[in-house]
C-alpha positions in Angstrom: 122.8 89.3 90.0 119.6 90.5 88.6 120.9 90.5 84.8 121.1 87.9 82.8 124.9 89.7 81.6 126.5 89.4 84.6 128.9 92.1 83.3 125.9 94.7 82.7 124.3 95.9 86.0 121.0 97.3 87.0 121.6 100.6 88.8 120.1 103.2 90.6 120.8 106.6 91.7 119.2 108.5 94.3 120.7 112.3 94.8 118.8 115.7 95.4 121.7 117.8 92.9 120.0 116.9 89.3 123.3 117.5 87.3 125.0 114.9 89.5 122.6 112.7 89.6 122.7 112.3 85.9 126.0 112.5 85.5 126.4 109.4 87.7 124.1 107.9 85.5 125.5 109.2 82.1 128.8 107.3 83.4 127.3 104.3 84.2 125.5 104.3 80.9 128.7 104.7 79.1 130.2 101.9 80.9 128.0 99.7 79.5 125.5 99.3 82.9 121.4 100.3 83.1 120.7 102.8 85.4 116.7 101.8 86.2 115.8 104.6 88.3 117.0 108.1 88.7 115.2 109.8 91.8 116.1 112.9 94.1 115.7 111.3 97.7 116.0 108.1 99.8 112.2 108.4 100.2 111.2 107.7 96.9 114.1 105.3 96.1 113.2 102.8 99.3 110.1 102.1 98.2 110.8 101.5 94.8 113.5 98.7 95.9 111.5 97.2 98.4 108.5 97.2 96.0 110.4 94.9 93.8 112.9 97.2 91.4 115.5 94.5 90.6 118.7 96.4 91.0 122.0 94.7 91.5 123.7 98.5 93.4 122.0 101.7 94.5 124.4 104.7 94.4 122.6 106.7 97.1 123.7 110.8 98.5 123.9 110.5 102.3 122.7 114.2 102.8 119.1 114.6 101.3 115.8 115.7 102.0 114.1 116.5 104.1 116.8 117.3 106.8 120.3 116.9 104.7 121.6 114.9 107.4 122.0 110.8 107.2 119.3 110.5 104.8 121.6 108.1 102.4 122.9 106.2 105.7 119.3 105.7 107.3 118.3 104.2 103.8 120.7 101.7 103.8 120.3 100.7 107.1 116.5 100.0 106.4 117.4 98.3 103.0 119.6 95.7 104.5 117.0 95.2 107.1 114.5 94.6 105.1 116.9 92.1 103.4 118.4 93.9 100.3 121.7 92.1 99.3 122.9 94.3 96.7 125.7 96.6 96.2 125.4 100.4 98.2 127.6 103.1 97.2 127.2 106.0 99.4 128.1 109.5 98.1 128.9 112.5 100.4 131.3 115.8 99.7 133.1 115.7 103.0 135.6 112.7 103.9 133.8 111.6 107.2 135.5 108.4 108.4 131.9 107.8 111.0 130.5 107.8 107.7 132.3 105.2 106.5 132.4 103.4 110.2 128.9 103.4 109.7 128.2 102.4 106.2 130.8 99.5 106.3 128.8 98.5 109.6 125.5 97.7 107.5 127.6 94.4 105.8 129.4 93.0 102.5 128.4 94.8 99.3 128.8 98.9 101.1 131.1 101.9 99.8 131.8 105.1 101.3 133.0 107.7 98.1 133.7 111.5 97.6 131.6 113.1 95.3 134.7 114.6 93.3 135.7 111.5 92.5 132.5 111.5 89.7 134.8 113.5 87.7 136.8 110.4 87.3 134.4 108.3 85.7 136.9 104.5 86.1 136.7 105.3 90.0 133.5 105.6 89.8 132.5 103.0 88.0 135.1 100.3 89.9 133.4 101.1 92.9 129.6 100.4 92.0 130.9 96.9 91.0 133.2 96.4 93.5 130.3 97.1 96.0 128.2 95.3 93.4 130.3 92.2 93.9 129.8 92.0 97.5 133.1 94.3 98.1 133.7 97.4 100.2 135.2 100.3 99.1 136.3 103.7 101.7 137.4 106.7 99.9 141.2 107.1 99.8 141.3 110.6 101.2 139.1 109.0 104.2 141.8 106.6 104.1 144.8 108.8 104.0 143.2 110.7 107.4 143.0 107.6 109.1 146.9 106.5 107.9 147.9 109.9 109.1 146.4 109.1 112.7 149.1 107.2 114.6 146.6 106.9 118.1 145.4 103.6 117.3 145.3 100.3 119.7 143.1 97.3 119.3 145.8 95.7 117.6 146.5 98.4 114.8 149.8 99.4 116.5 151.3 95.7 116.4 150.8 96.2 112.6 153.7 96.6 110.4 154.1 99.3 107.8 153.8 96.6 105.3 150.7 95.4 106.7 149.3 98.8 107.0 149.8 99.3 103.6 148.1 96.2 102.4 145.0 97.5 105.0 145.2 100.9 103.4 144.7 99.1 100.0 142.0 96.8 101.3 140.0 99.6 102.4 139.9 101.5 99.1 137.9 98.2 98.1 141.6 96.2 96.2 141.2 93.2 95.7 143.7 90.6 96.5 145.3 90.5 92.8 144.8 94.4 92.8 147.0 94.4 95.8 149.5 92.5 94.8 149.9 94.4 91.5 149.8 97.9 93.5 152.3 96.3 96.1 154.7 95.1 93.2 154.7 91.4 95.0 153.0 88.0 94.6 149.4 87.0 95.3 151.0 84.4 97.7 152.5 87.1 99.7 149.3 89.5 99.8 147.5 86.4 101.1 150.0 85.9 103.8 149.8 90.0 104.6 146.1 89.8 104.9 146.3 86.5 107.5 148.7 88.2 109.7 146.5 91.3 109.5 143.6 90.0 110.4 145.1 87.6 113.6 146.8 90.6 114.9 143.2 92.4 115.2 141.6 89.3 116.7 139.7 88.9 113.5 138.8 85.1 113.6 136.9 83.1 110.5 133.6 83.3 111.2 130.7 82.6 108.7 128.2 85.5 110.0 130.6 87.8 109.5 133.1 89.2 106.8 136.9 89.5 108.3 138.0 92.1 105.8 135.1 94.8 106.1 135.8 93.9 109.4 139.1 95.3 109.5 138.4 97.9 107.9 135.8 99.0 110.6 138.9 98.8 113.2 140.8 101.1 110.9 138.5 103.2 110.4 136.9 103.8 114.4 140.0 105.1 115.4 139.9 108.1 113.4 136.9 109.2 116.0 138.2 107.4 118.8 
C-alpha cells in the first residue's frame, strides 16, 4: 500500500468519456478513497505511473485513443512489465470473456468490469479494492456466458455443480468468507470446495503462480474455445 491508511486508497482513472470518468471518481471520493489522477487515455496515464505517481489501483477504459481497440489491455500489459504491483480494474461496455482471459493473464491484483455496473457505486467500489488487494474480479454477466457454455474439457466437465458454483463465485472476485456466506455453508467447506476445484483442473501449489486467477483463466478460455 502506498497510504499510510491502509483503508483509504490512491486511485486513478484513465477513460476518454469525461462524465464517466468523473463519476468513477466522484464514487471513489465518496467512499472515502483519493483519486490522484484523472486522465482521458492509457498514453498519458502510463507515464505518469511509471514516472513515480504512487497509486495503490488504476481503473483504466480498455477502448481508448488513438484506435479504440485494447488500449486499456496493452497498458496493463506494459505496467506489469515494467513491474507495477498494484490493483487494475479494466472497464469495457461489452461482456468479452478474451477480455477478461486476457486481463486475468497479466497476474494477481486484475479485474475485468462492465461499465453499467458504475451505476451501482458498492460494485464498484468492492472491485477497486478487491483488485487493490491483490484479488481478481470478472464481471458476472461475463460469468453467467461462460456458466451457460456447457463445451468445456480440461477438467471443467469433472466439476460438480457445487464446485461450479463456488468457481462462478470465485471469479466475480468472492472471497473465501464471501463465499461461504453467498453459499449459505461454512468456511471449512468453501475451503474444501476450492481444493477439489483446483486438483480437478491440475492446478498444483506453485509459488510463481496464483491457483485461483488460475482457474479462473480455465473457466473463462472456454468461452472462446
Amino acid at each position: 500500500m502506498v497510504t499510510a491508511d491502509s483503508s483509504v486508497l490512491r486511485v486513478a482513472v484513465a477513460d476518454d468519456a469525461v462524465l464517466l470518468r468523473e463519476g468513477v471518481g466522484q464514487i471513489l471520493a465518496a467512499n472515502g478513497h483519493t483519486v490522484v489522477a484523472s486522465v482521458g487515455s492509457a498514453d498519458e496515464l502510463v507515464p505518469l505511473i511509471e514516472g513515480g505517481l504512487g497509486v495503490d489501483a488504476v481503473v483504466l477504459d480498455i477502448r481508448m485513443p488513438p484506435t479504440h481497440t485494447d488500449e486499456g489491455i496493452v497498458a496493463l500489459e506494459r505496467l506489469r512489465a515494467n513491474g507495477f504491483d498494484g490493483g487494475v480494474l479494466l472497464l469495457s461496455t461489452y461482456a468479452v470473456p478474451s477480455y477478461a482471459v486476457r486481463a486475468l493473464g497479466s497476474g494477481n491484483g486484475t479485474g475485468y468490469l462492465l461499465k453499467d455496473r458504475v451505476a451501482d457505486p458498492g460494485t464498484l467500489v468492492q472491485a477497486v479494492e478487491t483488485v487493490a488487494a491483490g484479488g481478481s474480479v470478472v464481471d458476472p454477466e461475463v460469468v453467467a456466458l461462460l456458466v451457460a457454455d456447457r463445451g468445456r474439457t480440461d477438467g471443467l466437465d469433472d466439476l460438480t455443480e457445487r464446485e461450479r458454483e463456488v468457481l462462478t463465485l470465485m471469479a466475480e472476485g468472492r472471497s473465501n468468507s464471501g463465499i461461504a456466506s453467498g453459499l449459505l455453508v461454512s468456511l471449512k467447506t468453501v475451503e474444501a470446495h476450492i481444493s477439489r476445484i483446483l486438483a480437478k483442473l491440475g492446478l498444483e501449489d506453485s509459488p510463481a503462480d496464483h491457483r485461483r486467477v488460475l482457474a479462473v483463466i480455465r473457466w473463462l478460455e472456454h468461452r472462446d474455445g
